[in-house]
C-alpha positions as CSV (number, residue, x, y, z in Angstrom):
1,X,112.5,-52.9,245.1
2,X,115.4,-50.4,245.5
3,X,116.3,-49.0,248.4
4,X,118.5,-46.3,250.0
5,X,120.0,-48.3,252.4
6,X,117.3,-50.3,254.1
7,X,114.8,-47.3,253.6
8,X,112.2,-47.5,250.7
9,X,112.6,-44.6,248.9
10,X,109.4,-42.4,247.1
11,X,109.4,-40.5,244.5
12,X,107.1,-37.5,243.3
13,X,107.1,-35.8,240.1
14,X,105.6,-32.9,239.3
15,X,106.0,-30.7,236.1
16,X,108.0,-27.7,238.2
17,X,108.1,-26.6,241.7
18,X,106.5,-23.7,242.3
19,X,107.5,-21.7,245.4
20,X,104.1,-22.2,247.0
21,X,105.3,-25.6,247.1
22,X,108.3,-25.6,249.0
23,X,107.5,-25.5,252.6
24,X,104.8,-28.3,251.4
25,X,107.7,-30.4,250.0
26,X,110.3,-29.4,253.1
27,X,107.6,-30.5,255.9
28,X,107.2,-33.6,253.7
29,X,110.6,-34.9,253.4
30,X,110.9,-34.1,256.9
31,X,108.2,-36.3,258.1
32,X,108.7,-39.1,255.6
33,X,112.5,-38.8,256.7
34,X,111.4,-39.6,260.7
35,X,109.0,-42.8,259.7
36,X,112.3,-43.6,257.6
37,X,110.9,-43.4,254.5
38,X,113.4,-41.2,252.2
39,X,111.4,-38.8,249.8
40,X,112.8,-37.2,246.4
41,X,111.1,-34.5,244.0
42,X,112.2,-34.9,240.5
43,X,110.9,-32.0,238.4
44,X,111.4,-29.8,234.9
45,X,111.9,-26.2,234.5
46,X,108.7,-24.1,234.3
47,X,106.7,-24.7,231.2
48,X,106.4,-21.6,229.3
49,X,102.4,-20.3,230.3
50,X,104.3,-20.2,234.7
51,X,107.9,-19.1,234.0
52,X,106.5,-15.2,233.3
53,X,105.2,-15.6,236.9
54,X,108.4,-15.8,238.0
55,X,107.8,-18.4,240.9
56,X,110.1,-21.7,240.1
57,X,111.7,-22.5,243.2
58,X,113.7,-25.5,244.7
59,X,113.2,-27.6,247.7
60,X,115.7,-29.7,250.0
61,X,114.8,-32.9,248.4
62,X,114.6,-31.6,244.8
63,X,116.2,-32.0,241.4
64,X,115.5,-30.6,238.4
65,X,115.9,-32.8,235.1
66,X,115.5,-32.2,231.5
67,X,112.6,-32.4,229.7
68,X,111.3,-32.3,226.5
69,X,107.6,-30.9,224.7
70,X,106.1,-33.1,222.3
71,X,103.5,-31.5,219.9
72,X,100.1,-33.1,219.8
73,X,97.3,-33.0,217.5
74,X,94.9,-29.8,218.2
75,X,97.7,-27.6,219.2
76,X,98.0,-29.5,222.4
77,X,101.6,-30.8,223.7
78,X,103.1,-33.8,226.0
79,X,105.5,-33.8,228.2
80,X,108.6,-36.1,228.7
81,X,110.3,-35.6,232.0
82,X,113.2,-37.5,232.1
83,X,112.6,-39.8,235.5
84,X,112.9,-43.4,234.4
85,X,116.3,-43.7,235.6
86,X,115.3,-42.8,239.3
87,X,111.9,-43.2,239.5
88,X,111.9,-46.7,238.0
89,X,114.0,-48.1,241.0
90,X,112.2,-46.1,243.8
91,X,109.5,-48.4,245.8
92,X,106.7,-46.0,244.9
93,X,106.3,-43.1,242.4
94,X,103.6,-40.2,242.7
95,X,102.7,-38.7,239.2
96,X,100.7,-35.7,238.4
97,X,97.0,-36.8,237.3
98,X,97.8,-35.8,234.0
99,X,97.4,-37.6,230.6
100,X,99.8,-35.3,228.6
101,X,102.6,-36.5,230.8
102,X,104.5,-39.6,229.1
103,X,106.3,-40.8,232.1
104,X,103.3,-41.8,233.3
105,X,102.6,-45.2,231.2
106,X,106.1,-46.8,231.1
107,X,105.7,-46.5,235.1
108,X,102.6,-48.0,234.8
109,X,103.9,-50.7,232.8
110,X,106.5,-51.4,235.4
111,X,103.7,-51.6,237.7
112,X,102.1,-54.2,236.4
113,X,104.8,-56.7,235.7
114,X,105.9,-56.2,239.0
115,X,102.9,-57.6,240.9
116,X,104.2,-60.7,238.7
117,X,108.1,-60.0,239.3
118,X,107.9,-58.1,243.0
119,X,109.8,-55.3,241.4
120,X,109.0,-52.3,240.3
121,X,107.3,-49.0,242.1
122,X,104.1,-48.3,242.7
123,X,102.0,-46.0,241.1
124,X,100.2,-43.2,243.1
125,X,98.3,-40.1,241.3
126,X,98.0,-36.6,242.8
127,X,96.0,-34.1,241.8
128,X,92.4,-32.4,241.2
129,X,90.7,-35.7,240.7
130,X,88.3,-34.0,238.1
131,X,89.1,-31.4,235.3
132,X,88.1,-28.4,237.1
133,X,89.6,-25.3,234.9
134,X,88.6,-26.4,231.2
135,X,86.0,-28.2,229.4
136,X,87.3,-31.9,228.1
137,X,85.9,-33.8,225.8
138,X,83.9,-37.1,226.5
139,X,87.4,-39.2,225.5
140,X,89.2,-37.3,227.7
141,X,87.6,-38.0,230.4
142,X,87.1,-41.3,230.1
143,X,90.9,-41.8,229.2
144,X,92.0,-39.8,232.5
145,X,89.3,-41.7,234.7
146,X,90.9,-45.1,233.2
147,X,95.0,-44.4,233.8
148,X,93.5,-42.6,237.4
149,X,92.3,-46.1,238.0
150,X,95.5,-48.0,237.5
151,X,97.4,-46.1,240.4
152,X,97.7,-47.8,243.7
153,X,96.5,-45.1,245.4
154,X,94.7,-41.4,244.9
155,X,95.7,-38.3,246.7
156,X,92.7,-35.5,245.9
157,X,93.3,-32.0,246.4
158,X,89.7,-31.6,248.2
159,X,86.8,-33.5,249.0
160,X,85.3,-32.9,245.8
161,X,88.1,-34.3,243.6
162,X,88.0,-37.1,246.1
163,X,84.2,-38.0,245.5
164,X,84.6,-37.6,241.7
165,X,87.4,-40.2,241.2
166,X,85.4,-42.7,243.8
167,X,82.3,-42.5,241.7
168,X,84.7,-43.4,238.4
169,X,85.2,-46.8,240.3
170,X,88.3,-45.8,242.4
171,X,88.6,-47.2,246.0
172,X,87.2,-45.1,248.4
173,X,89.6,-46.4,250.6
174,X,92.5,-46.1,248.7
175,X,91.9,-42.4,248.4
176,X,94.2,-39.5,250.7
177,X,92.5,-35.9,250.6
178,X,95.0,-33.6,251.0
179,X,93.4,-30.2,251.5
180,X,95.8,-28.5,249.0
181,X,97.0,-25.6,250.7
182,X,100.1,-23.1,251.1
183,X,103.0,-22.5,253.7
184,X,100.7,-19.7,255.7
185,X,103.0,-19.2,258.9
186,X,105.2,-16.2,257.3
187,X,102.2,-14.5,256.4
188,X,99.8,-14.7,259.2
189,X,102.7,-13.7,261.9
190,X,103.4,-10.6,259.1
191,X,99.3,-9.7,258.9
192,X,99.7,-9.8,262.6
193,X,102.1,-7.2,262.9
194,X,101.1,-5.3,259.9
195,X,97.7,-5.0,262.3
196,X,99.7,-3.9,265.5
197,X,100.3,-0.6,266.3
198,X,104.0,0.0,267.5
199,X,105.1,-2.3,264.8
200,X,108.1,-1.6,261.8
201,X,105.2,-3.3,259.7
202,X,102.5,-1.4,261.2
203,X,104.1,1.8,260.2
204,X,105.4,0.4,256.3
205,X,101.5,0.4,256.3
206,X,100.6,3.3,256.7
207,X,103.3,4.6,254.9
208,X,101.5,2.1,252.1
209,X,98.2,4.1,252.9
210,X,99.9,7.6,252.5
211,X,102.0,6.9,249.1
212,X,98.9,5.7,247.3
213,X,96.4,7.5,248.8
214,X,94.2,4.6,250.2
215,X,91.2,4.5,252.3
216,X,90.2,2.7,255.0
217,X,86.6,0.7,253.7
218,X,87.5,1.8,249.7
219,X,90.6,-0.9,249.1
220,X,90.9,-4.3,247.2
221,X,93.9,-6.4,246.5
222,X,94.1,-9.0,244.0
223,X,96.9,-11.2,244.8
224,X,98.1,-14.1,241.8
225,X,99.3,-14.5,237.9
226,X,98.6,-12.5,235.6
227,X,97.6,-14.2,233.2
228,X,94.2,-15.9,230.8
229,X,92.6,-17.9,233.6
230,X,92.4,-15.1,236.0
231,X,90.6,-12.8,233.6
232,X,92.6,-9.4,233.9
233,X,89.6,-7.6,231.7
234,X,87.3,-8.1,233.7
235,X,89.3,-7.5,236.8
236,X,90.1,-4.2,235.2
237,X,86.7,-3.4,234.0
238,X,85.4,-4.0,237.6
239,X,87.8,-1.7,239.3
240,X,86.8,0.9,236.6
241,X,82.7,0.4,237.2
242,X,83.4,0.5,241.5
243,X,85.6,3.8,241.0
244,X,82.7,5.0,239.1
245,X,80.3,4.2,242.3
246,X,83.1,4.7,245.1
247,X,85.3,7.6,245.8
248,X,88.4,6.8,246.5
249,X,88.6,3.2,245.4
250,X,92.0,1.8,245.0
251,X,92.6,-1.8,243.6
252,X,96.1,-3.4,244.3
253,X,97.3,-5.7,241.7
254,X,100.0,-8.3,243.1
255,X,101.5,-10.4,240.9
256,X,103.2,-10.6,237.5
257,X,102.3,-12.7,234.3
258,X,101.9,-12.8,230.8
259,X,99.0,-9.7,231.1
260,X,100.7,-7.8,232.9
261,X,100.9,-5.2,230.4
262,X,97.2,-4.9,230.7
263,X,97.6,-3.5,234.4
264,X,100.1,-1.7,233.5
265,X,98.2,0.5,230.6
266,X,95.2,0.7,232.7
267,X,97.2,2.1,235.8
268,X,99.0,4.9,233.0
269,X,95.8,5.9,232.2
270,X,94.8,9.6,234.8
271,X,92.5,8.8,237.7
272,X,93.1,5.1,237.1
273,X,92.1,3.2,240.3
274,X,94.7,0.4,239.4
275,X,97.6,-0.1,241.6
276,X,100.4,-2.3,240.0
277,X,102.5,-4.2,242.4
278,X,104.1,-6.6,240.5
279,X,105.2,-9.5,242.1
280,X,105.7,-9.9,246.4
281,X,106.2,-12.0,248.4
282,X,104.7,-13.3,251.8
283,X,105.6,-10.5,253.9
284,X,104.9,-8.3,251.3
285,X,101.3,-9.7,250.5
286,X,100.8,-9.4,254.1
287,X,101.5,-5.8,254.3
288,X,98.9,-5.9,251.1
289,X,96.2,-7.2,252.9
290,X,96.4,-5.3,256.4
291,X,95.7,-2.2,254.3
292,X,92.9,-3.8,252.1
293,X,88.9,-4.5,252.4
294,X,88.2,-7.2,250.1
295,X,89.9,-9.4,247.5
296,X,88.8,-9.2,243.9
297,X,89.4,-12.3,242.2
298,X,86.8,-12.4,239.0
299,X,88.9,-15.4,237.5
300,X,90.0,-18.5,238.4
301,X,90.2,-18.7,242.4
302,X,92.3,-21.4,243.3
303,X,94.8,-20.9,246.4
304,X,94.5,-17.2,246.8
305,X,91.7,-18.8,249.0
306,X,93.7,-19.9,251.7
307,X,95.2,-16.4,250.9
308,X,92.4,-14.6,251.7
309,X,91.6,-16.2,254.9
310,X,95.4,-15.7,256.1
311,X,95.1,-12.1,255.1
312,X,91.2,-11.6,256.8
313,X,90.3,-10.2,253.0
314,X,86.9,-11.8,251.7
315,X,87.3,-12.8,248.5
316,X,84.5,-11.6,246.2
317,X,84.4,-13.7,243.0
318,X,81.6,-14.8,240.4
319,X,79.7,-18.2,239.8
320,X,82.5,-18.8,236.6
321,X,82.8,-22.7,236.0
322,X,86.6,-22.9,235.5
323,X,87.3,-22.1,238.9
324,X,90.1,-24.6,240.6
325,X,89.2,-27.2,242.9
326,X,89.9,-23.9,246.4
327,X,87.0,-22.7,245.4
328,X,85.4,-25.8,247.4
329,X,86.6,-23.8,250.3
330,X,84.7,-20.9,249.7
331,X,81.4,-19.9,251.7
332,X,79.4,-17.5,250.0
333,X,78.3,-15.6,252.5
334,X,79.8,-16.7,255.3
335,X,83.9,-16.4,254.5
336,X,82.8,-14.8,250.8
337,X,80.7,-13.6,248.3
338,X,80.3,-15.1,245.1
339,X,78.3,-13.5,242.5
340,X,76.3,-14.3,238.8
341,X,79.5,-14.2,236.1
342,X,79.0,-10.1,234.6
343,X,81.1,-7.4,235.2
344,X,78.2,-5.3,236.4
345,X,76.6,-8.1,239.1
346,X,80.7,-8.2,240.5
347,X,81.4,-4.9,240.7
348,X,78.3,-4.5,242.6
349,X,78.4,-6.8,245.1
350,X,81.9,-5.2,245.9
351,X,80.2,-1.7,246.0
352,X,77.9,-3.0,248.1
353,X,80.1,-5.2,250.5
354,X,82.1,-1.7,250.8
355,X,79.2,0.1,251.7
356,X,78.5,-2.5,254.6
357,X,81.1,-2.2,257.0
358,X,79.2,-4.6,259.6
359,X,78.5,-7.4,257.0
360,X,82.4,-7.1,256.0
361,X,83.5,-7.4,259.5
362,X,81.6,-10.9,259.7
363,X,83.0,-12.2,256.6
364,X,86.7,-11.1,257.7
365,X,85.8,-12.7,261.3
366,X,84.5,-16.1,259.4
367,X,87.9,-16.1,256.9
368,X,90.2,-15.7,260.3
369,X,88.5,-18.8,261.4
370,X,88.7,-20.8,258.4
371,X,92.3,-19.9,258.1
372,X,93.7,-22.5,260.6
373,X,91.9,-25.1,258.7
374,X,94.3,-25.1,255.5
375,X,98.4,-25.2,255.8
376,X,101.0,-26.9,254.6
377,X,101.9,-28.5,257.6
378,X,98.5,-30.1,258.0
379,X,98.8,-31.0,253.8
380,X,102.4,-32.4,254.4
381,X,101.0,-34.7,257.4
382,X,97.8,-35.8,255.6
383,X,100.3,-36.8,252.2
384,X,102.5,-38.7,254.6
385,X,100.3,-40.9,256.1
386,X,99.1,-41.7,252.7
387,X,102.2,-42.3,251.7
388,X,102.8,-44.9,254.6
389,X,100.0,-46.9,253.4
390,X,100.8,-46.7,250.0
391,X,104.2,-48.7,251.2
392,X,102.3,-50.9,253.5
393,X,99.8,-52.1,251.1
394,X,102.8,-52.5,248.8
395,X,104.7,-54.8,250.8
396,X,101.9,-56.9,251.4
C-alpha cells in the first residue's frame, strides 16, 4: 500500500464539508498526524438542497474535487466524486454510508483483490448506521445493510446506529461510535460571557433584548436550515398559537435556507412574533441563546442538540419519526420536552414550559450537564482510535 513517506496515509470522503465539520476534521488530522498516521479529506462542492445554507467550508487537510450528478430512476440521483486517483493508493479509505455514492463499489472492488494482492485500501463506512430521516424501501435497506457489511470497519454516529448495523450481522467489535457532535468551545466560552454582567457580550445582549423588545421567560430561538426537514410551517404556526396564549412571545429564527422566504413573510406580517436572523455564527448563536428560554425545533433535530445543551436552551420538539440520529441524545423531561406530532400539543407544551419557570430552570440545569458529554474533540479522539485499528487490523 502507498505511503507518504513511511506513514500510511487515510482518506475520508464526504459529499462537502460543512463548517460544523471543521474543527472535527482539524482535531482529527492533528491527532492522526502525532500517531503518524497522515489524514486527507477529499470532498465536492455543496449539493444543491445545503449550498442555500451557506455553510461549505474547508479544513487544513482538505481538497475539494469535481464531481458529477447522475440521474436515477424515481427522481433520485448518484453521485460521482472524483477520488480514485488518491483514494485508491491511500492504505485505508472512509466513505459515507451511502448507496447513491459510486465511489463506493470500485473501492470495494479494490478491496477485495487486495486481500489476494496486499494492495489496495481498506474500506471503512461512517455514518448514521440506520436511515433515520426518510422512509426506504425493503430493497433499500437490504442493499445498504449488504455494502455496510463489506467495509472493514463501522464508525456510527450514536449508540443507536451502532446497535442497528450489529444486528444486520456487522462485528460488534469492528464497530467505533463516535458521538457525532460539533466544535462547542467558541460557543460555550461566548454563552458564558453573554451571561456575565460587566461583559462587551453581556451588554450586546441586552442591547438584543431592547431592539426587539424581548422578555425574560417569553423567548425561543430556533437555530438551523431553513429548509423541508425542519418543517418551517409548523415552526411558524407554533409561534403564532404561543403569541396567541403568551404576551410578549418573541421567536428568533437563526439560520438561512431554501424557506427562508417563509420567515420572512410571516415576520412582514404586524404583530408577528417572528424574529428573522438569518444566518450567525457561534458567537452570534451564543448571544441568541443567553437572551432565550427555550429552543423550538418542531422538525428534524439533529445537532442543534448539542446546541441546545451548549446554549442551556431546552429543546422542545415533537415525537416526528424523521428526526436524525441527536435526537438519541435527548431526555424528555430531563434535558427536553418532546411532545405528540400537532401544532396544537407543541405549542402547548412550550406555553406551559414558559409558564413554569422552576421546571425550566431544571431542564436548563440538566442540558449544562449534558453539554460536556458531546464535542468535537472527544468525536475527533473516539474516530482516531478507530482509525488506528482499522490500520492495525489491516496490516495483520
Amino acid at each position: 500500500m502507498s505511503k507518504t513517506g513511511s506513514r500510511p496515509r487515510v482518506v475520508v470522503v464526504q459529499p462537502y464539508v460543512p463548517g460544523y465539520r471543521t474543527s472535527f476534521f482539524n482535531h482529527l488530522q492533528a491527532y492522526l498526524d502525532a500517531s503518524g498516521v497522515v489524514l486527507e479529506v477529499l470532498h465536492g462542492p455543496a449539493p444543491p438542497q445545503q449550498a442555500a445554507r451557506r455553510d461549505a467550508s474547508s479544513c487544513v487537510c482538505s481538497m475539494q474535487v469535481a464531481s458529477r450528478r447522475l440521474p436515477a430512476p424515481g427522481g433520485r440521483s448518484l453521485f460521482w466524486n472524483q477520488v480514485l486517483s488518491r483514494a485508491a493508493s491511500a492504505d485505508a479509505v472512509v466513505l459515507e454510508q451511502a448507496l447513491h455514492n459510486m465511489e463506493a463499489y470500485p473501492l470495494l472492488a479494490r478491496q477485495l483483490v487486495g486481500r489476494v494482492t496486499g494492495r489496495g485500501p481498506l474500506v471503512a463506512f461512517w455514518g448514521h448506521g440506520r436511515t433515520y430521516t426518510k422512509p426506504m424501501s425493503r430493497l433499500e435497506a437490504r442493499a445498504k445493510d449488504a455494502v455496510t457489511r463489506l467495509g472493514r470497519w463501522f464508525f456510527a454516529y450514536t449508540e443507536g446506529g451502532a446497535a442497528h448495523v450489529a444486528s444486520r450481522g456487522f462485528p460488534r467489535d469492528r464497530i467505533t461510535v463516535v458521538r457525532n457532535s460539533v466544535d462547542t468551545t467558541e460557543m460555550t466560552a461566548a454563552h458564558a460571557r453573554a451571561m456575565r454582567p460587566g461583559t462587551a457580550e453581556f451588554a450586546e445582549a441586552a442591547l438584543l433584548c431592547e431592539r426587539y423588545g424581548l422578555v425574560a421567560g417569553r423567548t425561543a430561538l430556533y437555530l438551523g436550515g431553513l429548509d423541508a426537514p425542519k418543517r418551517i410551517p409548523f415552526l411558524l404556526e407554533c409561534a403564532d398559537r404561543i403569541a396567541a396564549e403568551l404576551t410578549g412571545f418573541r421567536l428568533l429564527v437563526a439560520g438561512d435556507g431554501a424557506e427562508r422566504r417563509l420567515v420572512d413573510k410571516a415576520a412582514s406580517r404586524p404583530g408577528s412574533p417572528v424574529i428573522p436572523m438569518g444566518h450567525v455564527d457561534g458567537q452570534r448563536a451564543a448571544l441568541l441563546g443567553a437572551v432565550s428560554d427555550v429552543m423550538l425545533m418542531p422538525g428534524r433535530v439533529g445537532l442543534c442538540a448539542v446546541d441546545s445543551f451548549v446554549l442551556r436552551t431546552p429543546i422542545v420538539t415533537t415525537n416526528w419519526p424523521w428526526h436524525a440520529p441527536e435526537f438519541e441524545y435527548l431526555i424528555d423531561g430531563s434535558n427536553a420536552v418532546v411532545t405528540p406530532d400537532g401544532t396544537a400539543t407543541c405549542a402547548a407544551a412550550v406555553t406551559a414550559l414558559l409558564r413554569d419557570p422552576v421546571r425550566l430552570k431544571q431542564l436548563a440545569k440538566a442540558c449544562e450537564r449534558d453539554a460536556a458529554q458531546y464535542t468535537a474533540e472527544a468525536m475527533a479522539r473516539r474516530f482516531h482510535d478507530g482509525v488506528l485499528h482499522v490500520l492495525n487490523r489491516g496490516r495483520s
